[in-house]
C-alpha positions as a Markdown table, in Angstrom:
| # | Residue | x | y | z |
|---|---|---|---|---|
| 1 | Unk | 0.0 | 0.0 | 0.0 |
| 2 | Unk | 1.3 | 3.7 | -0.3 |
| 3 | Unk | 1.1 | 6.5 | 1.5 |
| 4 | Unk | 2.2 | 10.0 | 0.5 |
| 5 | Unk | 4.0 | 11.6 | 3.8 |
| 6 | Unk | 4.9 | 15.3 | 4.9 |
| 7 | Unk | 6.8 | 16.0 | 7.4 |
| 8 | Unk | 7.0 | 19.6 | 8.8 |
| 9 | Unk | 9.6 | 21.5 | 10.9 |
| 10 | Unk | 12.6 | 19.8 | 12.1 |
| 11 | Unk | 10.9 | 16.2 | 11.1 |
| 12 | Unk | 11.8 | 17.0 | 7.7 |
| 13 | Unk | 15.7 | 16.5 | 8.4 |
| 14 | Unk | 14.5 | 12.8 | 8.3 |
| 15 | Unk | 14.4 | 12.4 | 4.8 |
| 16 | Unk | 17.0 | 13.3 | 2.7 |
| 17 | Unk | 17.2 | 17.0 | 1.6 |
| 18 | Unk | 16.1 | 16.8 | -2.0 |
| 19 | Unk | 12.6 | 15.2 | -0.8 |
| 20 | Unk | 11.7 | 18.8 | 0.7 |
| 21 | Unk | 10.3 | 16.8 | 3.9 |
| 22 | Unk | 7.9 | 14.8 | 1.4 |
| 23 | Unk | 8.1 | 11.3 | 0.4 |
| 24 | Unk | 5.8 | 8.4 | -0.9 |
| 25 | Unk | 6.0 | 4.9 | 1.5 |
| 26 | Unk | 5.0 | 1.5 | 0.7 |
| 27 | Unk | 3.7 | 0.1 | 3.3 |
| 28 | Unk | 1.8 | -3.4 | 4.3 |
| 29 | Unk | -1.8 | -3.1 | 4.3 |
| 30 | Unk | -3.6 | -1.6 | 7.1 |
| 31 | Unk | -0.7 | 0.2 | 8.5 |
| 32 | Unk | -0.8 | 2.6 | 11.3 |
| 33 | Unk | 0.4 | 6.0 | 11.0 |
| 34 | Unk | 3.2 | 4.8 | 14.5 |
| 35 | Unk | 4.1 | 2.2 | 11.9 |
| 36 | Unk | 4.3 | 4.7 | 8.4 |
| 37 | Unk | 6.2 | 7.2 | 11.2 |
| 38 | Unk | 8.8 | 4.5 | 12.4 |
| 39 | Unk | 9.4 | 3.1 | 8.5 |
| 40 | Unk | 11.3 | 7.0 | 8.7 |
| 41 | Unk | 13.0 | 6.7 | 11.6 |
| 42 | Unk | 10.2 | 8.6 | 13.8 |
| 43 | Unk | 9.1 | 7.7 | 16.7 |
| 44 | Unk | 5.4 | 8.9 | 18.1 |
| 45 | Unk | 6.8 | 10.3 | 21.0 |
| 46 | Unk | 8.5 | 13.3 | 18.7 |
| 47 | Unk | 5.4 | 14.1 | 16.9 |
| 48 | Unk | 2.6 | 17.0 | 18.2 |
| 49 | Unk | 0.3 | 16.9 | 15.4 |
| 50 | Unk | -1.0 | 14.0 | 12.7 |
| 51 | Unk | -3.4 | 14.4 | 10.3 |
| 52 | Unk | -5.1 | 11.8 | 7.3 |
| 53 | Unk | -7.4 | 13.5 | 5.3 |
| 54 | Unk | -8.1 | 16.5 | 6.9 |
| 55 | Unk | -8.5 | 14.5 | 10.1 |
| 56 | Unk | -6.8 | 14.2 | 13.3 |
| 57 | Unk | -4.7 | 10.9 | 14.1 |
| 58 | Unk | -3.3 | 8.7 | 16.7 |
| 59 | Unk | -0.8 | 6.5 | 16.5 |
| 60 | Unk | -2.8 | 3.5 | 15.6 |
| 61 | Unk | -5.0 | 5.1 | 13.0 |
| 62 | Unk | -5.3 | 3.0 | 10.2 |
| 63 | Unk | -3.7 | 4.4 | 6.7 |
| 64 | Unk | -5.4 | 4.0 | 3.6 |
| 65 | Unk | -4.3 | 2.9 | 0.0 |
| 66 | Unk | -3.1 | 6.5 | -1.6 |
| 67 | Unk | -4.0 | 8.7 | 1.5 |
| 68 | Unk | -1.7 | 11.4 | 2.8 |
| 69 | Unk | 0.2 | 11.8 | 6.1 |
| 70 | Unk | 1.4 | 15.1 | 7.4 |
| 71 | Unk | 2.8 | 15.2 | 10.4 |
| 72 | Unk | 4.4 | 18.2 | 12.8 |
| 73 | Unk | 6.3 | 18.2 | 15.6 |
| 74 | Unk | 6.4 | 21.0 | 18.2 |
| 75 | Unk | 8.7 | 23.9 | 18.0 |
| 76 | Unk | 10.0 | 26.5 | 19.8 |
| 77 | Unk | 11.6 | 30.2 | 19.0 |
| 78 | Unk | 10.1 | 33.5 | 19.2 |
């Protein structure tokens, strides 16, 4: 199954530069989005925000065939 990902923030330095924080995963079916996360080296723990279309996730949301994954992370500066 694949799943488009975006990562935001600092959780884009965990794909390599030229994917802009964006990259399609293939995945076994009925993955969760902890699962999709940790196939990049993320762990749930680092994440503040998850969304699958236009919705709010947890970590053991089931991902779809073709659906998109954008995920943030908190940050700090001001």
């Amino acid at each position: 199954m694949r799943v488009f990902l975006r990562l935001y923030g600092p959780l884009r330095d965990k794909l390599p530069r030229e994917n802009r924080g964006r990259k399609w995963l293939e995945l076994d079916e009925g993955a969760t989005v902890a699962e999709a996360l940790a196939s990049v080296g993320i762990s749930w723990e680092d994440v503040l925000w998850a969304i699958n279309e236009e919705h709010n996730s947890e970590s053991e949301t089931r991902l779809n065939e073709n659906e998109e994954l954008s995920v943030f992370t908190p940050v700090a500066g001001g």
